[in-house]
N, C-alpha and C positions, 0 to 999 in steps of 0.2 A: 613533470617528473613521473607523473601516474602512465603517463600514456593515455590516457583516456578523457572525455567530459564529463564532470563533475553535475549529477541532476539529482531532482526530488521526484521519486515513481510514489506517487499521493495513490494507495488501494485507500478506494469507500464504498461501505453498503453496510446492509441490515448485519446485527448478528447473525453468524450462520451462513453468510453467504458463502466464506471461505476463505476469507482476507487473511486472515497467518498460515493456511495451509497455502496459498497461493505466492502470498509474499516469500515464506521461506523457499518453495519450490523453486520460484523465477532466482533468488540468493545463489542457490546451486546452480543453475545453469548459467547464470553470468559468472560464477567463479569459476566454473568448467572453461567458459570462452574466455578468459581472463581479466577482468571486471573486478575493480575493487569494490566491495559493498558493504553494506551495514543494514540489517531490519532494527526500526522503530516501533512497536508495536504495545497495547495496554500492557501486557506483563511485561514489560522489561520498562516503562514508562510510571505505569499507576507505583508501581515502587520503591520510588526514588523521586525523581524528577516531580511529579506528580502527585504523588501521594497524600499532600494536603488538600487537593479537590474531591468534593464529589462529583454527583450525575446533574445536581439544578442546571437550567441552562445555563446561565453567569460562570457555572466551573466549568460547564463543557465548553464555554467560548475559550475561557484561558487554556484548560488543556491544551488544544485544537494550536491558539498562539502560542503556546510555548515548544509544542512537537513541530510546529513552521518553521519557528527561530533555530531552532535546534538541527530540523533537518538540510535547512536551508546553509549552516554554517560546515555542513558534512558536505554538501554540494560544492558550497565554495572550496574548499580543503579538494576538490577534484572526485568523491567518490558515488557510486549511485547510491542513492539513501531510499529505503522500500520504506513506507509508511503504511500499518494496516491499519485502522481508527475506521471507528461506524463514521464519525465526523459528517454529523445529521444537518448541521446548517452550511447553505448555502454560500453564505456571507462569510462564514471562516474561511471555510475552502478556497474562498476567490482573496483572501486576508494572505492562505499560506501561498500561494499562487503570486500573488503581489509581491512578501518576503524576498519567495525564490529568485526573482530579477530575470524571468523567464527561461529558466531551469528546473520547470515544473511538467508534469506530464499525471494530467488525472484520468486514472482507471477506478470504472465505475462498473462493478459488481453486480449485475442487473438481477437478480432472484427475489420473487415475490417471496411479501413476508408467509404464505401459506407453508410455502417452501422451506425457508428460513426455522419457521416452527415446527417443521414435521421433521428435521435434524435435530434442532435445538438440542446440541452436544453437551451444555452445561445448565438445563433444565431452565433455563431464563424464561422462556418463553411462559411455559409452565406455572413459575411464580410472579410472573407480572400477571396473566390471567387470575390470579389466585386472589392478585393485591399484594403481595408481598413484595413488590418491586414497584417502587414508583418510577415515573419517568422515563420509563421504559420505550426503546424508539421501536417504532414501527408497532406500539401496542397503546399505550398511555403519551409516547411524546411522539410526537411528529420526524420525519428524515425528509429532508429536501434534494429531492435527486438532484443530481449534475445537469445544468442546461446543455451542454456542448462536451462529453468529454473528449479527452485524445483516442483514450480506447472504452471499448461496453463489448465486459463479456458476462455472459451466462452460466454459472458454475452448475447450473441443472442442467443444462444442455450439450456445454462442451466438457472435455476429462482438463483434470489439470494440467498434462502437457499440451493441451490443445491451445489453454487458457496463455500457458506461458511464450506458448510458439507464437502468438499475434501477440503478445507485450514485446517480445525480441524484433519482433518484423518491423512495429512501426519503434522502436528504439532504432534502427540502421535504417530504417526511415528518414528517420530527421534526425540523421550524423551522428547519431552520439558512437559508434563503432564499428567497425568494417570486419566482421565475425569471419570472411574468409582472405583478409590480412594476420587478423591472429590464431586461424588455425595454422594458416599455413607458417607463420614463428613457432608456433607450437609442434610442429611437424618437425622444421628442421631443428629445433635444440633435441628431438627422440631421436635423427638421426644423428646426432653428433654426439648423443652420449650413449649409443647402440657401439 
């Protein structure tokens, strides 16, 4: 009915790397091309859904399952589901992966934590150094990169349209939409209400 396939776009990495700046970015340009979508992200997640976990690892495992089940049932329903989550173990990821039924697609944020803490937009970094923050990944808790992602982009290196344009490329990559079949519907419904 959507017109479209139904997947889970899994963004991971350190804080800071750019996972809801990028997630929301790629949201607008699939909904430019016509894409239905939905971002999953800590705040709209830790508050609701979520909210009864902390950071121990045992909450960040169920977070991690429960944002799977959840994105994975948005996928079935036909829409692309963006997921931002540092999402530090390996063994989730490959859990929501599994979920998905192979309507998963992991982007993996490649920015060292040096990086990560010379932004640090919400002083995290700062107060894990401090102690003020336990558990903190990439300071006090460990992140386990992605062995294999689908994509690795560099948010120090490339802008975020750069970032978004190789998420869209390898998206029509492997079928999920034919970007110059819906411009071109999108072309002719301007001409026909011109």
């Amino acid at each position: 009915m959507l017109g479209q396939k139904g997947a889970v776009i899994w963004l991971t990495g350190l804080s800071g790397s750019g996972k809801s700046t990028l997630a929301y970015a790629l949201e607008r340009r699939l909904i430019e091309i016509g894409q239905l979508t939905f971002a999953l992200d800590g705040d709209n997640v830790r508050m609701g859904l979520c909210k009864d976990l902390g950071f121990r690892p045992e909450d960040r495992n169920e977070n991690i399952r429960r944002i799977g089940e959840v994105a994975a049932l948005f996928a079935e329903a036909g829409l692309l589901v963006l997921t931002s989550f540092i999402s530090p173990y390996r063994a989730d990821r490959i859990a929501a992966k599994a979920t998905s039924k192979g309507n998963f697609i992991e982007v993996y944020l490649d920015v060292s934590v040096d990086v990560c803490e010379k932004r640090d937009p919400k002083g995290l970094y700062k107060k894990a150094r401090a102690g003020e923050i336990q558990n903190f990944t990439g300071i006090s808790a460990p992140y386990e990169e992605p062995a294999n992602p689908d994509v690795r982009v560099n948010t120090d290196e490339l802008t975020v349209e750069q970032c978004v344009d190789k998420i869209v490329a390898h998206l029509q990559e492997r079928g999920q939409f034919d970007v110059s079949e819906l411009r071109a519907a999108a072309d002719k419904e301007k001409a026909e209400n011109s």
